[in-house]
C-alpha angles and dihedrals in degrees: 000000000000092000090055100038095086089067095060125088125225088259078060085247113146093238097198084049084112104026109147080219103054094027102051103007093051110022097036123020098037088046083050087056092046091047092050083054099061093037079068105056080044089063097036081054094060098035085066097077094056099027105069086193081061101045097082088056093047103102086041093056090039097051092046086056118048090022084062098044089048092057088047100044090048083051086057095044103059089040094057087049093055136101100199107123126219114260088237082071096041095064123083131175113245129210087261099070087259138092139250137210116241107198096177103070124110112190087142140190092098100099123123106007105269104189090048092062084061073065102037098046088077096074084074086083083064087073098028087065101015094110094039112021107032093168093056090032091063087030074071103045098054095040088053088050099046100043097040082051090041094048096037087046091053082056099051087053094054093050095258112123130347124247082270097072098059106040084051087056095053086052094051094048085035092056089039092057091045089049095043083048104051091047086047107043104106090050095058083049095056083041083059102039092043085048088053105042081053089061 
């Protein structure tokens, strides 16, 4: 509460709801360049199966990517299930030139923070190149951390979700990565050794 209350006006109105930074330049065009990411590693994925210089990296490229967009889509899922309501909706004028909080209502659909997971979602390339590129695999991991917070952090400023929401959806994608890991550990360990027996 403390940490979105300097982005309400006095008449309790979000007033960066509608900022062209934080609007177009946030929520649309970076999550178009994540998404372009991710629309890479798709294609290098399916290259794989034509391009032999590409084959050794497939299960590298395909895990990046549907690892992500599991993480992403589960994100969505439990979003489009909530009730929580947007702060923008929980803030109403009173008769005293102020705002309350209703905490009762129950618009829904903001919980957890959706657009913070496009962020978040990155942190899947820590446990893609963790065993065999340390450097790019934390490159990853602290990419993933500070845009799902940046980009969390633009939201809470437009009204949109509390502190709360995002860190909850780096905890979901978080959680996801740990569990596909650990499933898939033995795996990442044959990709390296194979990797290492063609060198």
């Amino acid at each position: 509460m403390y940490l979105i209350q300097p982005w309400i006006d006095s008449t309790g109105h979000f007033f960066n709801r509608d900022n062209w930074y934080l609007e177009r330049l946030n929520h649309e065009i970076v999550k178009q360049i994540i998404t372009a990411v991710y629309v890479i590693f798709f294609g290098l994925w399916l290259a794989s199966f034509k391009l032999k210089k590409l084959k050794p990296y497939r299960w590298q490229y395909g895990y990046m990517f549907f690892v992500s967009m599991l993480g992403s889509s589960i994100v969505g899922l439990i979003k489009s299930q909530s009730a929580h309501a947007c702060p923008w909706n929980m803030v109403h004028p009173n008769t005293l030139g102020s705002y309350i909080w209703d905490f009762s209502a129950k618009h829904g659909h903001c919980f957890p923070g959706g657009h913070a997971s496009a962020g978040f979602i990155l942190m899947t390339g820590y446990f893609v190149y963790r065993l065999e590129q340390p450097k790019r695999a934390y490159f990853y991991l602290f990419s993933g951390i500070l845009l799902g917070f940046m980009m969390g952090w633009a939201q809470m400023m437009r009204g949109a979700h509390f502190l709360s929401h995002n860190l909850w959806t780096g905890w979901v994608v978080w959680a996801i990565n740990i569990l596909f890991y650990a499933i898939c550990i033995h795996r990442f360990e044959f990709e390296k050794q194979v990797k290492q027996e063609l060198t």
